[in-house]
N, C-alpha and C positions, 0 to 999 in steps of 0.2 A: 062559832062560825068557822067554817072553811076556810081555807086559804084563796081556794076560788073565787069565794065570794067576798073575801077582803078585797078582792085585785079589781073584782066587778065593781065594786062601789068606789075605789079608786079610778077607774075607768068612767064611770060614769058621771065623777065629781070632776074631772081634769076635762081641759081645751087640749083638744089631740093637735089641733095645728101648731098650737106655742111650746109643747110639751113633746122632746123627743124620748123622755122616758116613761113616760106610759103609750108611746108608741112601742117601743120596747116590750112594756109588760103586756101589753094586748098580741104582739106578735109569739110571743112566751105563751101565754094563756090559750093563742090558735093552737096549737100544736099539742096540748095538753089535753081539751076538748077529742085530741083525734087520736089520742095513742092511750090515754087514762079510761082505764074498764069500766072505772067506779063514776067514770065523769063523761064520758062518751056523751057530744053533741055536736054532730056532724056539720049541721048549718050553722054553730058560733063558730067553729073551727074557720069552715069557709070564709064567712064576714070578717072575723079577727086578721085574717090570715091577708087576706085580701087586703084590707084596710091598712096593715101592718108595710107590706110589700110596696102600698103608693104612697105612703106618706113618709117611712125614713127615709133620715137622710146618711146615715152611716151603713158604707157598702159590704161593713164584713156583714153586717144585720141582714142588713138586703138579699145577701146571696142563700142566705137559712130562708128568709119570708120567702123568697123565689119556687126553693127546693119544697119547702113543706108545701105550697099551695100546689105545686106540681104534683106529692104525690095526693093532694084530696084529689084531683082531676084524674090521677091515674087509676084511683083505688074505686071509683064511680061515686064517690062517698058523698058527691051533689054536684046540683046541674040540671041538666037536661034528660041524663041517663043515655044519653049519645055516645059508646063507650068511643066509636071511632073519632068523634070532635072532642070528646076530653081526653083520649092519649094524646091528638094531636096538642092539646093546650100544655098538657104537663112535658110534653117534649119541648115545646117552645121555652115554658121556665126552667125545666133543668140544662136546657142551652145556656140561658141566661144565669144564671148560678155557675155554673162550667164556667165559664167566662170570665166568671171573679174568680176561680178556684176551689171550688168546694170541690171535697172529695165524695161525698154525699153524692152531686149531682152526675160526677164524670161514674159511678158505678149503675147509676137509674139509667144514664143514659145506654151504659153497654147492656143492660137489661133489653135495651127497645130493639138495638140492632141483635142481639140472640134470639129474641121472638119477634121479631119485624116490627112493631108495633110505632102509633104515633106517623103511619102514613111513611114511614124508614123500610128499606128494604132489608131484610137479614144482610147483615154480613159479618164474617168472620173476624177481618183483621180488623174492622172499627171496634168489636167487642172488647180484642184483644187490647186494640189502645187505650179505650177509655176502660177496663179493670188496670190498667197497669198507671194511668194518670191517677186513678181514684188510691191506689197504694202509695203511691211517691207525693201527692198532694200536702201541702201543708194540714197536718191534724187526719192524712189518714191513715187506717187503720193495718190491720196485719195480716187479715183475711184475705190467702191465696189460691185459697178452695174454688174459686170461680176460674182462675187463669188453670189450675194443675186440670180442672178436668177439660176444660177447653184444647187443652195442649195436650191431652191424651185422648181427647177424642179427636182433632184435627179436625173438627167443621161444629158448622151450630147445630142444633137439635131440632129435630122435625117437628116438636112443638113442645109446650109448656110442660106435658105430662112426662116427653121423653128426658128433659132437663130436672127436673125434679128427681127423677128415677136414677140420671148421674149421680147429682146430691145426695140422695140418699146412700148413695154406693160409697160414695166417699167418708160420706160419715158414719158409715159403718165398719169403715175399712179405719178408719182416722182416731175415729171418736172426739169429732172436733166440734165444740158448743159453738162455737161461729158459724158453722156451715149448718148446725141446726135454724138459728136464726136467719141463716139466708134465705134455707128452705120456707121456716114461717114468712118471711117477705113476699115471696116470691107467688104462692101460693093464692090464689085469687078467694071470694068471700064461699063462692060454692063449692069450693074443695078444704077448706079451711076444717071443716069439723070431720073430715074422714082423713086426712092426714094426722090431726094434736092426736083420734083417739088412737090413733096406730102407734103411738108411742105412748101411752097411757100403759 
C-alpha cells in the first residue's frame, strides 16, 4: 500500500471536526495530489486543500492551506476555468497567507504585480517589495534572481514571455538551479513542454 493511501484511509476513518491532525494530514496530502507526478489529482488536491484551509485551527498551518489553494486557482488546475476569477481567488489567498507571513505567498504575490494579473495592475515597486519581504520572511529562501533582474532591467516585463526570456538570461549567465525553478513556476501549462525540452 502507498503512503497515499495509508493517509486516505486514516482520513476517512477520523472526524475531521474533533481531530486537528488529520486536518493536518489532509492539508499535507492536498498539496501532494498537486505537485507528485506519480500522484497528480487535481480535484483531491482542491477538496483537501480547501477543506484543510476552513477547518485548522493553527495559523502557521493556515497560512500553507491559504498559499497552496491559491496556487490551484492560479495554475487553473480547477474551477470554473475562469482564468480571470481564479487569479482573482488565488490573489485573495496569497493576501491572506502574506498576512501571517509566508514567504511563499509575498513572492506569488510579486508574480501578480510583474504580470498584472488577479485584477492588480503591473507595478514595479510592489514587485520590488514583496520579492524582497518573500527573502527576509521567516523561512525564506535565497533566491535573488527575481529582484537582480528586476533591478537591472528597471521596470516590469511586457509580458510573461518577455520575463521568462530575462530568466533565462540570467541563468545562463549564473548558472543558478533556483532561477531554473523559478522559470519552471512561472511558466504556465501551454508553454511548459517547449520550455523542459529546450533544456533537455
Amino acid at each position: 500500500k502507498s503512503l497515499f493511501a495509508l493517509n486516505e484511509n486514516y482520513i476517512n476513518k477520523s472526524n475531521i471536526l474533533n481531530n486537528q491532525d488529520v486536518i493536518k494530514t489532509i492539508g499535507t496530502l492536498g498539496w501532494f495530489y498537486n505537485v507528485d507526478h506519480d500522484f497528480f489529482d487535481f480535484e483531491k488536491s482542491f477538496n483537501y486543500l480547501k477543506t484543510a484551509s476552513k477547518n485548522v485551527d493553527d495559523g502557521s498551518y493556515l497560512k500553507y492551506y491559504q498559499n497552496n489553494l491559491g496556487v490551484i486557482y492560479d495554475q487553473d488546475r480547477y474551477g470554473n476555468n475562469s482564468t480571470k476569477k481564479n487569479n482573482e481567488l488565488a490573489y485573495d489567498l496569497y493576501k491572506l497567507a502574506a498576512k501571517r507571513g509566508l514567504h511563499h505567498s509575498y513572492g506569488n504575490l510579486a508574480k501578480f504585480y510583474i504580470l498584472g494579473l488577479g485584477g492588480v495592475e503591473k507595478n514595479y515597486e510592489k514587485a520590488i517589495k514583496y520579492y524582497k519581504l518573500a527573502r527576509i520572511a521567516s523561512s525564506g529562501d535565497d533566491n535573488f534572481s527575481d529582484l537582480k533582474v528586476l533591478y537591472e532591467k528597471k521596470r516590469v516585463p511586457i509580458d510573461l514571455n518577455e520575463y521568462i526570456s530575462w530568466l533565462e538570461d540570467y541563468l545562463i549567465k549564473n548558472q543558478d538551479a533556483q532561477t531554473f525553478q523559478q522559470i519552471a513556476w512561472l511558466i504556465d501549462e501551454n508553454e511548459k513542454k517547449k520550455i523542459v525540452n529546450m533544456y533537455l
